[in-house]
VEXKOL-167725 format. One record per residue (C-alpha): residue in one letter; x negated, y, z; residue number from 1. Coordinates in Angstrom, 3 decimals. Layout:
+-------+----------+----------+----------+------+
: vexdo :     east :    north :       up : mifi :
+-------+----------+----------+----------+------+
:     a :        X :        Y :        Z :  NUM :
...
+-------+----------+----------+----------+------+
***
This chain:
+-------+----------+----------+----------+------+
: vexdo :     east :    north :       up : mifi :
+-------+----------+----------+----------+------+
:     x :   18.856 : -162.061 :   98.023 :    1 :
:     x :   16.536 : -162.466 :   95.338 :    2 :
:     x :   13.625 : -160.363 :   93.861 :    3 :
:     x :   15.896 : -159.208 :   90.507 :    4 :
:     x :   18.559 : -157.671 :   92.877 :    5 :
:     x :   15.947 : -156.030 :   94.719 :    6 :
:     x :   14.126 : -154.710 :   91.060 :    7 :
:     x :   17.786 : -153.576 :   90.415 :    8 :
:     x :   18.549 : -152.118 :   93.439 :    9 :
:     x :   14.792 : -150.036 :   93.152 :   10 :
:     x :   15.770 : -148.862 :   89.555 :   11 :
:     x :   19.326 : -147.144 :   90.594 :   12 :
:     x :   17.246 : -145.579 :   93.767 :   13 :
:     x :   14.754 : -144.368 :   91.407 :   14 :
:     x :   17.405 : -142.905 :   88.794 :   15 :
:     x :   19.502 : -141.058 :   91.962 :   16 :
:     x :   15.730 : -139.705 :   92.664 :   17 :
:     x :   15.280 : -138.372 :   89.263 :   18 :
:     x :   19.293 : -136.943 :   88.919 :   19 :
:     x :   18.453 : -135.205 :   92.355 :   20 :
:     x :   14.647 : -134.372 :   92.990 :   21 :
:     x :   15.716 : -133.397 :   96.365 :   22 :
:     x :   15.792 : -136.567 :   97.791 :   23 :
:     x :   12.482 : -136.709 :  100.219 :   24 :
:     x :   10.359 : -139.984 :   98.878 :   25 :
:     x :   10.734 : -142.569 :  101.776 :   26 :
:     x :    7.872 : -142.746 :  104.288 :   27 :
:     x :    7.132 : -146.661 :  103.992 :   28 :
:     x :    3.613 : -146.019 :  106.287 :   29 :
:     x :    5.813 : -144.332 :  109.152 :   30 :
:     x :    8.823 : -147.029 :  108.808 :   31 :
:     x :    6.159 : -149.651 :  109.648 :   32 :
:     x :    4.294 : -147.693 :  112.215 :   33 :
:     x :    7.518 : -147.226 :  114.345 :   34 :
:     x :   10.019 : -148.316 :  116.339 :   35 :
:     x :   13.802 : -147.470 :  115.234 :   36 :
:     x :   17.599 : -148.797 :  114.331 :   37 :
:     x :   16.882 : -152.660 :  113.679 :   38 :
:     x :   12.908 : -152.539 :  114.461 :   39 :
:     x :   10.836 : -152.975 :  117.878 :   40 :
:     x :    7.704 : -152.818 :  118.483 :   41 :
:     x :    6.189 : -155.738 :  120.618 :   42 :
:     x :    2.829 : -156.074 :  121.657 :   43 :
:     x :    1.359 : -159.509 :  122.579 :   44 :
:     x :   -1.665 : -160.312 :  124.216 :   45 :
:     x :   -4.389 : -163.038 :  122.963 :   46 :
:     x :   -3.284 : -166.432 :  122.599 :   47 :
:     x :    0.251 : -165.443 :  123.485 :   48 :
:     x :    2.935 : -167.416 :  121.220 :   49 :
:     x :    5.031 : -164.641 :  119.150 :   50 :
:     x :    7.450 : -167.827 :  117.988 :   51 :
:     x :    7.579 : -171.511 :  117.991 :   52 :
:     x :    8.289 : -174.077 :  115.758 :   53 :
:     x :   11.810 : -174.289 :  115.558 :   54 :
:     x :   12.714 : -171.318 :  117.165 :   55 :
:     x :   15.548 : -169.377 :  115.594 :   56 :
:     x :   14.025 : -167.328 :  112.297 :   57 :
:     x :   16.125 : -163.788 :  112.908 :   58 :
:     x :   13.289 : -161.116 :  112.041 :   59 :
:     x :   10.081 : -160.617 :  109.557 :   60 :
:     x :    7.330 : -159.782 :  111.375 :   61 :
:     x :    4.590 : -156.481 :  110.494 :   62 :
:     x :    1.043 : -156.654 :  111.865 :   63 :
:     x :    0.313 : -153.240 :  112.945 :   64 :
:     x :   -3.069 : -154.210 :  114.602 :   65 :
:     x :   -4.833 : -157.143 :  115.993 :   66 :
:     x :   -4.291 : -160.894 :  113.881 :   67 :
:     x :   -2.048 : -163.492 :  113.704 :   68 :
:     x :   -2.132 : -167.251 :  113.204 :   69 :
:     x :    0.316 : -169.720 :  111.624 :   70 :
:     x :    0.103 : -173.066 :  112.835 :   71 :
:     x :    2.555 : -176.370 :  112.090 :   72 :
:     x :    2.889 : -179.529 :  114.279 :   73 :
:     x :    3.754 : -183.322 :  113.281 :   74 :
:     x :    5.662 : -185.487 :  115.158 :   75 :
:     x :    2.371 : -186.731 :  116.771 :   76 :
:     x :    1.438 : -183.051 :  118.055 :   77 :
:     x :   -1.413 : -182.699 :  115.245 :   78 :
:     x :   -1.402 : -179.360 :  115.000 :   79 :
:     x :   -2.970 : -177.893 :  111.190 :   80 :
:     x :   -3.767 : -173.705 :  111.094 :   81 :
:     x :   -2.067 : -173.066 :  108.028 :   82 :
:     x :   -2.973 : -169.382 :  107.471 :   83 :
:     x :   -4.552 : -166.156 :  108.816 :   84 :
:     x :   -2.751 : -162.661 :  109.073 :   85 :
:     x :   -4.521 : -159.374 :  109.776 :   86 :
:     x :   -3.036 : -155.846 :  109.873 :   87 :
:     x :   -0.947 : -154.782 :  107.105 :   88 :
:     x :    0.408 : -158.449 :  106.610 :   89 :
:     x :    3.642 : -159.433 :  106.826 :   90 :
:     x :    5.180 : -163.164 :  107.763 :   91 :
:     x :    8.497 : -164.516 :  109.570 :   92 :
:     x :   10.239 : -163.721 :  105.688 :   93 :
:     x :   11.517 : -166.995 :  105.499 :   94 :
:     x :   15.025 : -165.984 :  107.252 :   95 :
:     x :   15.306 : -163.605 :  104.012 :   96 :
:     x :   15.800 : -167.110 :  102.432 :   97 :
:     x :   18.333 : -168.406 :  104.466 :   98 :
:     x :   15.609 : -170.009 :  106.958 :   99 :
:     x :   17.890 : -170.628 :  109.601 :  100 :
:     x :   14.451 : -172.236 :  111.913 :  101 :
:     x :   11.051 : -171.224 :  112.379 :  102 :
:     x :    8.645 : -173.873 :  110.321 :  103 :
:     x :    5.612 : -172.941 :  112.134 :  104 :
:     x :    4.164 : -171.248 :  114.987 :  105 :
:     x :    3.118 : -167.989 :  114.689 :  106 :
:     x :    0.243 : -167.299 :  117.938 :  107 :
:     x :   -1.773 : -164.070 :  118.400 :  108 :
:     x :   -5.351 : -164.320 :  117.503 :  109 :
:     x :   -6.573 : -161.535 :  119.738 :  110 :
:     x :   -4.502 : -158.284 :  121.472 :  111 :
:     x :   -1.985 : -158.088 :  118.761 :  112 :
:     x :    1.037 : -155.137 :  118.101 :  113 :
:     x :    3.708 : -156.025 :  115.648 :  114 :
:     x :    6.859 : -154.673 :  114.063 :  115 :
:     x :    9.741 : -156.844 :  114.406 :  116 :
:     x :   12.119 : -156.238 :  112.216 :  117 :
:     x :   15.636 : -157.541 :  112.182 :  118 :
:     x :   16.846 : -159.580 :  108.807 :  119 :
:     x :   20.353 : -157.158 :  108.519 :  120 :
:     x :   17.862 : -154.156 :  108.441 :  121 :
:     x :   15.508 : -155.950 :  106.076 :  122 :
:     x :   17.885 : -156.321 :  103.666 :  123 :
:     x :   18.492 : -152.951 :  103.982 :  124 :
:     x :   15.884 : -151.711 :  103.333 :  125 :
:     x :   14.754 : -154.019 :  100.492 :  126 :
:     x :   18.003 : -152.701 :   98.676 :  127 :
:     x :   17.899 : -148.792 :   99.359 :  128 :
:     x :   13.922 : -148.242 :   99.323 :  129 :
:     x :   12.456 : -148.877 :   96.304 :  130 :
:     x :    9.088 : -147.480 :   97.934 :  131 :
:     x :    9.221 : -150.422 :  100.537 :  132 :
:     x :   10.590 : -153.019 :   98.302 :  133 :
:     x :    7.506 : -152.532 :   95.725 :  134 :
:     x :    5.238 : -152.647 :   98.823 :  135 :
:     x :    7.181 : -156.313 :  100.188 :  136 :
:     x :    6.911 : -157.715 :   96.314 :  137 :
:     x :    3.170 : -157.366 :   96.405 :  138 :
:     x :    2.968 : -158.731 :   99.393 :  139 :
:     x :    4.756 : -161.511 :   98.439 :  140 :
:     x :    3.149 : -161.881 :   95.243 :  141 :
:     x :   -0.370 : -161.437 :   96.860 :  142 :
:     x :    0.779 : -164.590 :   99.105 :  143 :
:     x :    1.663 : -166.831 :   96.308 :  144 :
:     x :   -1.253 : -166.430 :   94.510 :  145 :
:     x :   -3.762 : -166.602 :   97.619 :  146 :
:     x :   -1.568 : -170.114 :   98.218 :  147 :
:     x :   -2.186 : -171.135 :   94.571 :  148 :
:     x :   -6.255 : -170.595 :   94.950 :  149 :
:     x :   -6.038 : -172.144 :   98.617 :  150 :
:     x :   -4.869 : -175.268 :   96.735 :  151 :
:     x :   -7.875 : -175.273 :   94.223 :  152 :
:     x :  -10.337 : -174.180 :   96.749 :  153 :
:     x :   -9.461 : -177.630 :   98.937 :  154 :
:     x :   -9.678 : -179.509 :   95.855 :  155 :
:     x :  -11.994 : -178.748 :   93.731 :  156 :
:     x :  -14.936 : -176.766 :   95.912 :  157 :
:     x :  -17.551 : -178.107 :   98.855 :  158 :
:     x :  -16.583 : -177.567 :  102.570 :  159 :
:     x :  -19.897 : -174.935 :  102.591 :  160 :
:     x :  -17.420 : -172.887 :   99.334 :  161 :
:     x :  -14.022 : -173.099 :  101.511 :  162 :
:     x :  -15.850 : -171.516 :  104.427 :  163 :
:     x :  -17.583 : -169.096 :  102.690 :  164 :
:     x :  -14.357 : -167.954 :  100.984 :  165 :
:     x :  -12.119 : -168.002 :  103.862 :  166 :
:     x :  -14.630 : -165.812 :  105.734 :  167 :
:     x :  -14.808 : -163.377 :  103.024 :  168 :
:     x :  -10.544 : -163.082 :  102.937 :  169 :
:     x :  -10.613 : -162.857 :  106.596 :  170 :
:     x :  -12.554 : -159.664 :  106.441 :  171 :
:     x :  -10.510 : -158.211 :  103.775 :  172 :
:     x :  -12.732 : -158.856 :  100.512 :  173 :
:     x :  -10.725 : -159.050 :   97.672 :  174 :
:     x :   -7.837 : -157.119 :   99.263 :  175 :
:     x :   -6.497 : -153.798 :   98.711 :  176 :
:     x :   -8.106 : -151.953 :  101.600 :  177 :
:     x :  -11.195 : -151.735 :  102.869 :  178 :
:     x :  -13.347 : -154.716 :  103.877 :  179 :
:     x :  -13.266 : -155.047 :  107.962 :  180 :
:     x :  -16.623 : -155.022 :  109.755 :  181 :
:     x :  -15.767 : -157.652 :  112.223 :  182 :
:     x :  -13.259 : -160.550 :  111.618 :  183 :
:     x :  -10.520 : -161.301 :  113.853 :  184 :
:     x :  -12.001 : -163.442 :  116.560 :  185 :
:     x :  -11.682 : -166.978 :  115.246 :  186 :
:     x :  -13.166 : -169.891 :  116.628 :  187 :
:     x :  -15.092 : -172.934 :  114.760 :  188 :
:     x :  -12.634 : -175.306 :  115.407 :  189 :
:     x :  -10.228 : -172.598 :  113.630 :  190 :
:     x :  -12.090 : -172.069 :  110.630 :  191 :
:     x :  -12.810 : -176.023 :  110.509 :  192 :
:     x :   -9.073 : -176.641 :  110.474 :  193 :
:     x :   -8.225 : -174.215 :  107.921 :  194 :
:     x :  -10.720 : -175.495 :  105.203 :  195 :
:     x :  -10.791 : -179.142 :  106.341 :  196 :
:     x :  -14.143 : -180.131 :  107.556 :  197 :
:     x :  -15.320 : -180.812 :  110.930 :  198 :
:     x :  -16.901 : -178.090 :  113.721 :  199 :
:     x :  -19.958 : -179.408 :  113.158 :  200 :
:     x :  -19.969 : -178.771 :  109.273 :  201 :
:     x :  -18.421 : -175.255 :  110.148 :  202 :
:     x :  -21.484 : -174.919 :  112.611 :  203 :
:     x :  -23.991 : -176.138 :  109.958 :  204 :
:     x :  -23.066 : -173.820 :  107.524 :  205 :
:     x :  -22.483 : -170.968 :  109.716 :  206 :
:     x :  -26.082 : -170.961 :  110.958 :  207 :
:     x :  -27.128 : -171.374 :  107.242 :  208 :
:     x :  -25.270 : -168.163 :  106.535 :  209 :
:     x :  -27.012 : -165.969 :  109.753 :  210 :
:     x :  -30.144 : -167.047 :  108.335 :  211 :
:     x :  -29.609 : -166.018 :  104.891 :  212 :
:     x :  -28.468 : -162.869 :  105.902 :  213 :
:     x :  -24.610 : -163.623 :  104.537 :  214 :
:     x :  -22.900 : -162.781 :  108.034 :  215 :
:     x :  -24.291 : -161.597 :  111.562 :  216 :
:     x :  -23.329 : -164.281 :  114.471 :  217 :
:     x :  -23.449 : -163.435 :  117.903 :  218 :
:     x :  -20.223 : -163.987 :  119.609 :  219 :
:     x :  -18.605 : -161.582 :  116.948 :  220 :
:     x :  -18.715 : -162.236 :  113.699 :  221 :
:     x :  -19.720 : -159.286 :  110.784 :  222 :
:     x :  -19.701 : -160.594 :  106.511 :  223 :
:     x :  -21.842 : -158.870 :  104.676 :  224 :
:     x :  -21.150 : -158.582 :  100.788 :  225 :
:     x :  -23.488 : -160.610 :   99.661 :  226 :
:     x :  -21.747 : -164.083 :  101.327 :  227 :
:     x :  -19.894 : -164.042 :   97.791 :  228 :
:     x :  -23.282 : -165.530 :   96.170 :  229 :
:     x :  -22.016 : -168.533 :   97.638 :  230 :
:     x :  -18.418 : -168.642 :   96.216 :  231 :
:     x :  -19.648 : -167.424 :   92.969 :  232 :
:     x :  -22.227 : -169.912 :   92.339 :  233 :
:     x :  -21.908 : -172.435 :   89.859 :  234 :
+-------+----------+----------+----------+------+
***
């Protein structure tokens, strides 16, 4: 399925809408926010594995609270966090692309409820819902771009930028909704192996933040605004 059958499938929806103003606009916020035909609800505790490398890929995923965290494996065991998800996110859309395995394991950050929702009913969806299709693109769009500036950030800023940056997306800054108070709970050796530096860097830096006033530190972790000096300075 590609994104130009779902654009085509959204403009007929919207045209039936407009030939018969009847038809209710689809609820995308309570389609996520329940269970129903083709969609569970699971809830998974901290540090529990939602799926494994090479487990079969047969749903996308919906964070409906709580955080999630993709990580892929060598042949060696190195493991290498390859992104963050917080609520509203979406991941596990590979199988939409004929991904017949997981490529990474997905592992709950902290208490964590999702939406699992079955690939038939995806499609589904995607096709009839032009609501919830515009809603997946820009997800999906968001994604590639955030990948795109993950791949300049690692090569062309300083370890003390990357972790400055990644704690700002990881509280929501820069997103669509509103910036979260506290970040997911997220360890140094996490936030070292997502911008690739060592804990102590991570450590460094993250006192040099407290004491700047950039973030509050004490088991929890709050980003305050002003952390963006440090990514926007030249």
């Amino acid at each position: 399925m590609s994104f130009s059958a779902i654009r085509r499938a959204s403009k007929v929806h919207r045209s039936l809408q407009k030939a018969n103003p009847k038809v209710p606009a689809f609820d995308v916020k309570s389609f996520l926010d329940s269970a129903g035909p083709g969609r569970k609800v699971n809830k998974f505790r901290g540090k529990e594995t939602v799926f494994a490398q090479g487990d079969p890929a047969k749903t996308v995923l919906y964070i409906q609270e709580g955080s999630v965290r993709l990580t892929v494996a060598n042949k060696a065991g190195k493991e290498a966090v390859i992104a963050v998800f917080g609520p509203g996110g979406f991941f596990g859309e590979g199988c939409l692309a004929d991904q017949n395995i997981r490529k990474a394991t997905a592992t709950a950050i902290v208490p964590t409820t999702l939406l699992a929702i079955e690939k038939t009913e995806m499609i589904r969806i995607l096709h009839e819902k032009h609501e919830f299709s515009d809603r997946f693109i820009a997800h999906i769009l968001a994604r590639n771009l955030r990948s795109e500036e993950d791949l300049v950030d690692q090569l062309f800023n300083s370890s003390e930028k990357r972790l400055a940056r990644t704690l700002l997306l990881l509280a929501g800054y820069g997103g669509t909704g509103q910036p979260q108070q506290i970040l997911p709970k997220v360890s140094q050796e996490m936030l070292a192996e997502m911008i690739g530096t060592t804990r102590s860097r991570v450590n460094f830096f993250m006192n040099k933040f407290r004491n700047l006033g950039f973030i509050e530190y004490d088991g929890e972790i709050r980003v305050d605004s002003s952390l963006m000096s440090v990514v926007l300075d030249e």
